[in-house]
Backbone as CSV, one residue per row, in Angstrom:
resi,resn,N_x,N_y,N_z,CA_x,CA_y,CA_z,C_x,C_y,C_z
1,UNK,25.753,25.125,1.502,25.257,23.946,0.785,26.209,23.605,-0.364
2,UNK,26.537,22.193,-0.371,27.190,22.243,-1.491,26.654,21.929,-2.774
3,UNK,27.410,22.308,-3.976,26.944,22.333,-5.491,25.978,20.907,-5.779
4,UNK,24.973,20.779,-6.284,24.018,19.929,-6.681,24.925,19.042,-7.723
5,UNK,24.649,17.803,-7.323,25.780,16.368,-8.621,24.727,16.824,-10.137
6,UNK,25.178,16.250,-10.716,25.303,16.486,-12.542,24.746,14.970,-12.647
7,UNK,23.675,14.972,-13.001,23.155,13.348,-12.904,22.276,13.517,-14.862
8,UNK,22.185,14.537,-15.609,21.840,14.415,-16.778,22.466,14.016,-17.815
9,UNK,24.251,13.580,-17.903,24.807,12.343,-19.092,23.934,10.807,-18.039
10,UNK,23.295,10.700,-17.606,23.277,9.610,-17.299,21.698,8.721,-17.689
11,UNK,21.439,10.185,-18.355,19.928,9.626,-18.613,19.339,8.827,-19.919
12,UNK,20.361,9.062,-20.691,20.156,8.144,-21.606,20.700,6.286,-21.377
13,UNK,21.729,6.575,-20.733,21.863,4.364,-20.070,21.442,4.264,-18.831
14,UNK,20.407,5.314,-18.540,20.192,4.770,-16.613,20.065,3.518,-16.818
15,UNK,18.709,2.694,-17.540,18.795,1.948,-17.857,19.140,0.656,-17.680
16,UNK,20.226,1.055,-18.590,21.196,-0.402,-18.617,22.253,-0.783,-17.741
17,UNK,22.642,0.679,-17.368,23.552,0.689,-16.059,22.634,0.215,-14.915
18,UNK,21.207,0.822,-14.525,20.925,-0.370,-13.448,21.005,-1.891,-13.595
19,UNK,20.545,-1.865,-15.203,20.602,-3.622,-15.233,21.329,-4.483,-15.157
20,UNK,22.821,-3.468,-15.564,23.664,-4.357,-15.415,24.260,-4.539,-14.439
21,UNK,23.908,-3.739,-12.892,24.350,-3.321,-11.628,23.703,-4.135,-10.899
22,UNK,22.270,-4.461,-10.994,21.602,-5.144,-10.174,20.755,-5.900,-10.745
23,UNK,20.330,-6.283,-12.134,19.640,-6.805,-12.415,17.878,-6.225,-12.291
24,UNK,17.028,-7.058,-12.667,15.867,-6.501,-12.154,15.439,-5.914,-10.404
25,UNK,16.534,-6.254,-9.540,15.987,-6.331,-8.507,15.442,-4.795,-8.137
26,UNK,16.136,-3.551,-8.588,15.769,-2.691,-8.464,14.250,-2.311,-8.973
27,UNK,14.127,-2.207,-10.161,12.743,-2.632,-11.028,11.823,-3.212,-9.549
28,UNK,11.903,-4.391,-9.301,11.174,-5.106,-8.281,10.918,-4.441,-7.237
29,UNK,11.780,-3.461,-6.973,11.725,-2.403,-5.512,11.033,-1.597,-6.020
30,UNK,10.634,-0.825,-6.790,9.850,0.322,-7.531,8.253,-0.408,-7.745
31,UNK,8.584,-1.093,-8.094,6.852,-1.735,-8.592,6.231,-2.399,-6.985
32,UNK,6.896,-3.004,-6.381,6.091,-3.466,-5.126,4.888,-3.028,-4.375
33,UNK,4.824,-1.599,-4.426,3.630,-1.466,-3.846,2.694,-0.797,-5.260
34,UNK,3.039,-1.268,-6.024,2.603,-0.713,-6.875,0.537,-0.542,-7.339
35,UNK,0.519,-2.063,-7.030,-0.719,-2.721,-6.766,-1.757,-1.862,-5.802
36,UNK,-0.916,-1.413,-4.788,-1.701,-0.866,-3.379,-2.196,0.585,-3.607
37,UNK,-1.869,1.309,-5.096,-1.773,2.588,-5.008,-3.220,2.916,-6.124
38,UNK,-4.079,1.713,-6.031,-5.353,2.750,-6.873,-6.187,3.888,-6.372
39,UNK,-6.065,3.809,-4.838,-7.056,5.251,-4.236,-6.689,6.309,-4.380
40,UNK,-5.108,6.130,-5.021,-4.223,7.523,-5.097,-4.654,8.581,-6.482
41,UNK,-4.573,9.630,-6.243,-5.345,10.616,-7.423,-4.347,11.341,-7.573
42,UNK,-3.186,12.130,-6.157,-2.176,13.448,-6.798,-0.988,12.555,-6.330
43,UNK,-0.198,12.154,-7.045,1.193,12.005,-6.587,2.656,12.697,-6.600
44,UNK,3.300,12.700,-6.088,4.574,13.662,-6.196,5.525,12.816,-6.348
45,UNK,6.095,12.440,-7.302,7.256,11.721,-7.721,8.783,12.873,-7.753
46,UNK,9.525,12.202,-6.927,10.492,12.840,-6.726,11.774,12.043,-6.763
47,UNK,12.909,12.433,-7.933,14.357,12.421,-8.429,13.628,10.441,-9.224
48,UNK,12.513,10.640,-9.715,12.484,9.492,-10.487,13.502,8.543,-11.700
49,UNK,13.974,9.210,-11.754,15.352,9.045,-13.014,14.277,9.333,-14.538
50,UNK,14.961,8.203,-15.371,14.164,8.320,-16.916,12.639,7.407,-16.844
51,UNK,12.084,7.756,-15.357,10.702,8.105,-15.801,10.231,7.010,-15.805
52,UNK,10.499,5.314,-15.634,9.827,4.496,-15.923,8.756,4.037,-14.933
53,UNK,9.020,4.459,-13.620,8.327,4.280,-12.671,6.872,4.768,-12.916
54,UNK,7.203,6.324,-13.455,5.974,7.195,-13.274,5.398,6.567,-14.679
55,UNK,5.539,5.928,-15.702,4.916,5.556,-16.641,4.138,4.632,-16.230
56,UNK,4.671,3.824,-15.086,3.809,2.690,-15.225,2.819,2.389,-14.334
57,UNK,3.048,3.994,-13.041,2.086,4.363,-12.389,1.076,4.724,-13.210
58,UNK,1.283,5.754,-13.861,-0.040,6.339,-14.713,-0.620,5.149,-15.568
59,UNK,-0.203,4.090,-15.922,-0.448,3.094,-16.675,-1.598,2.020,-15.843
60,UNK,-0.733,1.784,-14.272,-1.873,1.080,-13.769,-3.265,1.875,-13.332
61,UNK,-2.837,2.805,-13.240,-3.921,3.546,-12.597,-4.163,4.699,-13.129
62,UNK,-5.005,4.951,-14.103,-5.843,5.976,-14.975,-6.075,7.082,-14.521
63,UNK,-6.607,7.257,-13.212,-7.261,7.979,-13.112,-6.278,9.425,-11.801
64,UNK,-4.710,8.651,-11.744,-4.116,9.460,-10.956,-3.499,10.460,-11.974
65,UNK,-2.829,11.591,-11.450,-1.992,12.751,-11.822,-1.016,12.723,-11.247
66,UNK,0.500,12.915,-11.815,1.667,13.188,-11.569,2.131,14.309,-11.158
67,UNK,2.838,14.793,-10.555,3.775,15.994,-10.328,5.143,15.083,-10.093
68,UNK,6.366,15.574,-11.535,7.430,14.866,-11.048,8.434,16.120,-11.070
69,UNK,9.317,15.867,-9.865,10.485,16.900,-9.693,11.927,16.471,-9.989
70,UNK,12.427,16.994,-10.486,13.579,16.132,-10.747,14.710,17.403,-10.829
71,UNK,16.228,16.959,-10.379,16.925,18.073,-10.615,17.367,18.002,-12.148
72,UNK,18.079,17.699,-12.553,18.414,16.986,-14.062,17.081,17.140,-15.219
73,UNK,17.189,18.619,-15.809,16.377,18.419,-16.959,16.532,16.947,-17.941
74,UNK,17.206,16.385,-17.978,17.409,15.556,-19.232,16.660,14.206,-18.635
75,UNK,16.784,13.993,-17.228,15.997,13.051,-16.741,14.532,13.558,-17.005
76,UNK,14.444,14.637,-17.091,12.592,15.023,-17.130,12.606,15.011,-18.388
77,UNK,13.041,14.924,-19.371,12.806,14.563,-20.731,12.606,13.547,-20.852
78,UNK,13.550,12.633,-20.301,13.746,11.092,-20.707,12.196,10.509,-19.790
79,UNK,11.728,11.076,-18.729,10.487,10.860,-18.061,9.415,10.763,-18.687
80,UNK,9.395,12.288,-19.590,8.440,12.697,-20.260,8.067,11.724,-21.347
81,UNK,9.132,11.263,-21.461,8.890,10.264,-23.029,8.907,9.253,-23.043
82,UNK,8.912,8.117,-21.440,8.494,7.136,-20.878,7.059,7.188,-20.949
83,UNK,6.382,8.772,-20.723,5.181,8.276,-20.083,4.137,9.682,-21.168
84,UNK,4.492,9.489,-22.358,3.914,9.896,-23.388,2.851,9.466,-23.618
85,UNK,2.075,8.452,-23.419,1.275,7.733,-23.694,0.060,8.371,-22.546
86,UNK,0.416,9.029,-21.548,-0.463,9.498,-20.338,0.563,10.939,-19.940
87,UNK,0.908,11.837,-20.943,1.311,13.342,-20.755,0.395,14.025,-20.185
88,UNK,-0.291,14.042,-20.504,-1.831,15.172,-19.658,-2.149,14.736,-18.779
89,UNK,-1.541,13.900,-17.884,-1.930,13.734,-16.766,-0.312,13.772,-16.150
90,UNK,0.508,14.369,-16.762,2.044,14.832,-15.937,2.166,16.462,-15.709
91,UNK,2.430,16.183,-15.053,3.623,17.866,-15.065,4.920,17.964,-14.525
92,UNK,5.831,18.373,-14.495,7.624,18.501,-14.595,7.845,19.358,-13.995
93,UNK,8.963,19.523,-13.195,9.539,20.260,-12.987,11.140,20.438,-12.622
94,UNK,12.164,21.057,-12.623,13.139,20.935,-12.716,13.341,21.639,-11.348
95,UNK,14.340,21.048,-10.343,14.631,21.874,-9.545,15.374,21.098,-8.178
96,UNK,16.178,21.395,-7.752,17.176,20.981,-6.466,16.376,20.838,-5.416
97,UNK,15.869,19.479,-5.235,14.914,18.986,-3.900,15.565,19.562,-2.364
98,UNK,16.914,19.843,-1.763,16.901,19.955,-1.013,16.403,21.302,-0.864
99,UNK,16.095,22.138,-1.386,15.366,23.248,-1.155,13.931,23.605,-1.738
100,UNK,13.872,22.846,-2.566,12.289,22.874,-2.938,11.019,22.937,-1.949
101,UNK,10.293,23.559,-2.519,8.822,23.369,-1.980,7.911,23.258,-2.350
102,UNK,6.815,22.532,-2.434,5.516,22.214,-3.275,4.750,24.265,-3.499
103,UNK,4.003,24.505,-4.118,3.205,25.558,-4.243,2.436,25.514,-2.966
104,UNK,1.838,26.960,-2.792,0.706,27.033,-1.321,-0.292,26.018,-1.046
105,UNK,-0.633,26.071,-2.746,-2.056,25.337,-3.116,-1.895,23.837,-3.492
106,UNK,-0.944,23.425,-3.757,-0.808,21.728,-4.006,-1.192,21.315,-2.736
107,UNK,-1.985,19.917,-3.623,-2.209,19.062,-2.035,-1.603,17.107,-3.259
108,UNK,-1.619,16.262,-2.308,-0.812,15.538,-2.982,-1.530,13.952,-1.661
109,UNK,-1.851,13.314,-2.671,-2.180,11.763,-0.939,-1.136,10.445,-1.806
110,UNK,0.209,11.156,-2.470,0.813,10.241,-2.640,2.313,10.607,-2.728
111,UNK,3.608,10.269,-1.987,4.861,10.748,-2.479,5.535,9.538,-3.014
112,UNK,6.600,9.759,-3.375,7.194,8.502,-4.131,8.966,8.640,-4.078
113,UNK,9.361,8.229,-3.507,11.018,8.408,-3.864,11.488,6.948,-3.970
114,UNK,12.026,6.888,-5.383,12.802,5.606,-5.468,14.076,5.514,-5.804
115,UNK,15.025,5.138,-4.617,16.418,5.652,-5.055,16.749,7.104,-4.998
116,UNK,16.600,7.957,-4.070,16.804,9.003,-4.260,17.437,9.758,-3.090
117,UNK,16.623,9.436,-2.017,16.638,9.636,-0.500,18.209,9.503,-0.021
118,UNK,18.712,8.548,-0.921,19.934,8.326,-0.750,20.728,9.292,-1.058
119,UNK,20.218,10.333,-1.931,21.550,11.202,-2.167,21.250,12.652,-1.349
120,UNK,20.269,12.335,-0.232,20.882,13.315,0.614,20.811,12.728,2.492
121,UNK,21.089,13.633,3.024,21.798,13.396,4.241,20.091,13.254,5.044
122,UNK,20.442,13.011,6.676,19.466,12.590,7.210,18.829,13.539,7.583
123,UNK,19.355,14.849,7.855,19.150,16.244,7.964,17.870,16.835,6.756
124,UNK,18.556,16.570,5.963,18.151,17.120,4.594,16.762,16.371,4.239
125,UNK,16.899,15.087,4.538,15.461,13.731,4.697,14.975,14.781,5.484
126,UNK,15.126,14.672,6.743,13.987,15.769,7.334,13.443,16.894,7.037
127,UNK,14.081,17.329,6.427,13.643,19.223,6.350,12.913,18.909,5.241
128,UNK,12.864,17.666,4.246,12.271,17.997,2.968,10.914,17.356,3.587
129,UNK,10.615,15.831,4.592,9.512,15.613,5.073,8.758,16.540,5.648
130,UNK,9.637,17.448,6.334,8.398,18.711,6.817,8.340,19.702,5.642
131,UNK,8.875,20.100,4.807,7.821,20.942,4.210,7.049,19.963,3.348
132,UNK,6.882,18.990,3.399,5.877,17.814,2.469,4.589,17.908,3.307
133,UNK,5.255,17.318,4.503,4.108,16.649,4.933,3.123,18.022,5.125
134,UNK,3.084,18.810,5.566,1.547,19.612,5.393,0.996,20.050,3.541
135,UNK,1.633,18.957,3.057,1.127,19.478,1.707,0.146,17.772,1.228
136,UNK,-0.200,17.332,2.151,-0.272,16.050,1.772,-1.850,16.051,2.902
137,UNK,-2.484,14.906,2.441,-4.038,15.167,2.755,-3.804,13.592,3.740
138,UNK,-5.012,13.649,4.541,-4.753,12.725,5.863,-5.134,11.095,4.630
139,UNK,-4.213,10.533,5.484,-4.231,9.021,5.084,-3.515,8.953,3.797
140,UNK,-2.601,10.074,4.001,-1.457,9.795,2.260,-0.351,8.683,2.424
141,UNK,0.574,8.397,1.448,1.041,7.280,1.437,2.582,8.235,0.725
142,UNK,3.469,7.172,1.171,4.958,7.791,1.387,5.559,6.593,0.430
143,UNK,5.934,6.098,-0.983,6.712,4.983,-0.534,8.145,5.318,-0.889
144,UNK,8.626,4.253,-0.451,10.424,4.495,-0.172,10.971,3.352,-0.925
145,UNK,12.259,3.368,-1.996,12.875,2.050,-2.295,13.965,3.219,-1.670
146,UNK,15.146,1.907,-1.443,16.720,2.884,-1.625,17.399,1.275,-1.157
147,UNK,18.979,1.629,-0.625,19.728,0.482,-0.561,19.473,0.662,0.745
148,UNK,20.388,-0.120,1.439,20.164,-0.657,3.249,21.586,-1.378,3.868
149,UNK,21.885,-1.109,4.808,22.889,-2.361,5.430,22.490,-2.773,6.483
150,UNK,21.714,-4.175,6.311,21.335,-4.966,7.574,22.301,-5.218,8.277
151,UNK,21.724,-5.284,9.417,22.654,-5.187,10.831,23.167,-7.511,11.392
152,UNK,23.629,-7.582,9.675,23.775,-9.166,9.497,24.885,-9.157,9.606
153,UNK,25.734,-10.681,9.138,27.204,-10.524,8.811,27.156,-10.058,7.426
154,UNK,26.178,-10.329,6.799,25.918,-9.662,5.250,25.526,-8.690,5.119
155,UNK,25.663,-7.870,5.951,25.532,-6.566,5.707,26.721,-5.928,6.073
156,UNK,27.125,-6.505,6.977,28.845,-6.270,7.384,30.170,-6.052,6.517
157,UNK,30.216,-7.675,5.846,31.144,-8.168,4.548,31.043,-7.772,3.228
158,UNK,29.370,-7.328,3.011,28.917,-7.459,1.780,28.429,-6.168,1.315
159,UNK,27.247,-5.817,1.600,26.118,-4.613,1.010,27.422,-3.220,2.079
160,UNK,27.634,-3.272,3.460,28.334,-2.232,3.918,29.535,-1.865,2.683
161,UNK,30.547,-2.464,2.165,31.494,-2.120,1.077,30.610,-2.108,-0.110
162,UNK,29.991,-2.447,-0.705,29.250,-2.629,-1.714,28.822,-0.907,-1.977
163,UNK,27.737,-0.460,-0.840,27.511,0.711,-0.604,28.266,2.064,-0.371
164,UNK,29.351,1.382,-0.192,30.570,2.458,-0.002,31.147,2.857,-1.274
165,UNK,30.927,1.697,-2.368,31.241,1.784,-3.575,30.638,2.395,-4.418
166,UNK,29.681,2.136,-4.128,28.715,3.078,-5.007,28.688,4.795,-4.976
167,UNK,28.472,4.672,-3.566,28.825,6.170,-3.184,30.018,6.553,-4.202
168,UNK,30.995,6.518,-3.606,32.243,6.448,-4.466,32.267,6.881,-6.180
169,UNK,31.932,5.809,-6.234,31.589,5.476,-8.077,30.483,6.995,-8.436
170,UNK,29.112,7.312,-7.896,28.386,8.256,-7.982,29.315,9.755,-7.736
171,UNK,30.454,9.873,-6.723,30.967,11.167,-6.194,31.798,11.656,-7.474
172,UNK,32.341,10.064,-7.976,33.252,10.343,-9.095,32.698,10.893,-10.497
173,UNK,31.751,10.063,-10.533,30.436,10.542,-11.981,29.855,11.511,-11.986
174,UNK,29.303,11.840,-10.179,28.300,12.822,-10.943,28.522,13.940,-9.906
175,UNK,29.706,13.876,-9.007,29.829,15.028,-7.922,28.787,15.372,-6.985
176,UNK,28.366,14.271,-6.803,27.809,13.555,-5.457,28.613,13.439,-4.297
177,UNK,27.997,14.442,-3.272,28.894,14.757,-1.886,28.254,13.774,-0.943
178,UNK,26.880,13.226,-0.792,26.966,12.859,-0.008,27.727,11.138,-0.316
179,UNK,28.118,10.275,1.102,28.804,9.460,1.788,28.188,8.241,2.136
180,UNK,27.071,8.630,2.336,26.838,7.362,3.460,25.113,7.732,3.406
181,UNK,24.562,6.291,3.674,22.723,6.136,3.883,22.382,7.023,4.551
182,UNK,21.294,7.710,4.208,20.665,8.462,5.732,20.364,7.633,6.367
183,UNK,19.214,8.357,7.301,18.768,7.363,8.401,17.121,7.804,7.608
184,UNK,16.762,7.735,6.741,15.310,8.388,6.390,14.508,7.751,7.211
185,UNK,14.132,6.628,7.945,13.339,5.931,8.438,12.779,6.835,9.889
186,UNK,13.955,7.201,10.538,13.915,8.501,11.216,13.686,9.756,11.372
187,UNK,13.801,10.307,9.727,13.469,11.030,9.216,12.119,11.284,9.017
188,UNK,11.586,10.157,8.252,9.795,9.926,8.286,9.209,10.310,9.186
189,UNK,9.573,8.930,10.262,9.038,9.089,12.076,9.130,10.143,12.555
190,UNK,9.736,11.354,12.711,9.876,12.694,12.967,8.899,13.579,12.436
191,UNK,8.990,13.443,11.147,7.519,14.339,10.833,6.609,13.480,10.577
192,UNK,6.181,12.543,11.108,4.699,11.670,11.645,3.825,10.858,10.868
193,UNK,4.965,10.542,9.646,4.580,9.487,8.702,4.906,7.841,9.743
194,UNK,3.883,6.984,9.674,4.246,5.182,10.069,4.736,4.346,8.947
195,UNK,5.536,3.599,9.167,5.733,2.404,8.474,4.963,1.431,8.293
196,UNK,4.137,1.664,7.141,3.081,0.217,7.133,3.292,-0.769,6.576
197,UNK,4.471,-1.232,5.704,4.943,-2.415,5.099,6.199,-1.850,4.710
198,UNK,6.802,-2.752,4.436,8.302,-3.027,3.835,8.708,-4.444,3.556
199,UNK,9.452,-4.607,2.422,9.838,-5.878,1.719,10.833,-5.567,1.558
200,UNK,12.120,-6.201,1.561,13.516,-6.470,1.393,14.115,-7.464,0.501
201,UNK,14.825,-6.961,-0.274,15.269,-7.906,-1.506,16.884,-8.317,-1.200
202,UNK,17.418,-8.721,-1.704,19.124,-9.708,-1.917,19.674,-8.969,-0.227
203,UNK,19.267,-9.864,0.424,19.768,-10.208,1.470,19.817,-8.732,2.483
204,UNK,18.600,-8.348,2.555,17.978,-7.030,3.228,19.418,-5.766,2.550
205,UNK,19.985,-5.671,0.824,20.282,-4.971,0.647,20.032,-3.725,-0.206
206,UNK,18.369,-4.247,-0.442,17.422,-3.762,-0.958,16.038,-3.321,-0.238
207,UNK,15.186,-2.710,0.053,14.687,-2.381,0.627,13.127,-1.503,0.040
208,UNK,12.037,-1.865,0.094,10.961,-1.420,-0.405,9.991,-1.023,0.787
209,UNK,9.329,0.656,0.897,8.997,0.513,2.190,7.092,1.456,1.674
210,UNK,6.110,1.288,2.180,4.943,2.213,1.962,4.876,2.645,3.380
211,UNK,4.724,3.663,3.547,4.519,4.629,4.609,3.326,5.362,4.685
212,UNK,2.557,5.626,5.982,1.757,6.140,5.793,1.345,7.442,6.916
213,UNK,0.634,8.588,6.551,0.544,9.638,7.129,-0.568,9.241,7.867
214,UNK,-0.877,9.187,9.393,-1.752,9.336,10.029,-3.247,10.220,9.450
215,UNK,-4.176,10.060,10.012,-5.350,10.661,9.744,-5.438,12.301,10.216
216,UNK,-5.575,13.302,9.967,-5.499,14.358,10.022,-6.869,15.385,9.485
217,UNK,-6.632,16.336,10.362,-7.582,17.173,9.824,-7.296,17.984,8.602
218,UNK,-8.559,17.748,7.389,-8.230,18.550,6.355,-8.673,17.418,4.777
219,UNK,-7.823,17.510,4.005,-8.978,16.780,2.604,-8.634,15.581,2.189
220,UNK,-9.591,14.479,2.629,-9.449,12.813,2.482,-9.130,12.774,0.804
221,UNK,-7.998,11.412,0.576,-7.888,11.223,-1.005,-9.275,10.917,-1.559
222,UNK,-10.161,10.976,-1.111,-11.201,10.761,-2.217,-12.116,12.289,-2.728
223,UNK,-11.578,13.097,-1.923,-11.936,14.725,-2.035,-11.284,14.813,-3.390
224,UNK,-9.985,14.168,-4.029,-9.125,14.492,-5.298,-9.961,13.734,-6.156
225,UNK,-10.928,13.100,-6.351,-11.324,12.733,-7.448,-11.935,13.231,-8.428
């Protein structure tokens, strides 16, 4: 395996470096399903950056609990202090997702990766959906932002180099090995999460997706209340 990227100088301008990279559109990919997520009670937020997401989860919705993982202590600081206002209903943890595993006893009817999925391989998407998915209660919800290259001429000319750049730009900053998009969508479908919506932003090079775990035997999200 190779060495985990160094993504904690970056937590103080994530910020502004997204804003000034993409504007709100990213923001817009994070909040989209945002609306859809009041039945949710345990969520697992995973490689969130400085936390604004999970602030404003706990913000719409009172009555859920966080678990956020992040490799980069300084991002779980900068998290922590996004979402100060609803701390007792977080908990942190620091630690290299491609090998992580939830505890015996966690159960969770919500995951969350925004922007993240991307920094590992399609391999690695999988192995982390299966040890998830039996930690997750029937009718849980998956959602996904990350980038995309539609199979357009604009995805061809445009978002394909665009994405190559970034990569690039990230390998150089933060010693980021991986290259290229997974295929997570495949990844999901393999361990037996569906695609129940997706929205696409600047010219399908954005991508917002809620996923959902089939019905299963074992503890409905309303057992977490």
């Amino acid at each position: 395996m190779s060495a985990a990227p160094d993504f904690d100088w970056m937590a103080g301008p994530y910020r502004w470096l997204e804003y000034l990279s993409f504007g709100p559109f990213l923001w817009r990919c994070r909040v989209r399903w945002l609306p859809q997520l009041g039945n949710c009670r345990s969520a697992l937020v995973l490689g969130d950056g400085d936390g604004r997401f999970t602030a404003a989860l706990l913000q719409a919705h009172p009555r859920i609990c966080v678990h956020a993982v992040d490799l980069s202590p300084r991002m779980l600081a900068a998290l922590r202090d996004a979402a100060k206002a609803s701390l007792g209903r977080v908990t942190t943890e620091a630690a290299d997702l491609r090998v992580w595993s939830p505890d015996a006893g966690a159960t969770y009817d919500l995951i969350v990766t925004h922007f993240f999925l991307d920094c590992l391989s399609t391999g690695e998407v999988a192995e982390l959906a299966a040890r998830l998915t039996p930690r997750v209660v029937a009718e849980a919800r998956w959602v996904v932002s990350d980038f995309a290259v539609p199979a357009t001429p604009f995805g061809l000319l445009v978002a394909r180099p665009l994405v190559w750049c970034l990569y690039l730009a990230f390998r150089w900053l933060t010693g980021l090995r991986q290259r290229s998009l997974p295929d997570h969508a495949r990844a999901l479908a393999g361990a037996g999460w569906t695609l129940g919506a997706e929205d696409r932003q600047l010219g399908g090079l954005l991508v917002s997706q809620l996923w959902q775990r089939p019905t299963i035997p074992g503890k409905r999200p309303s057992e977490l209340e």
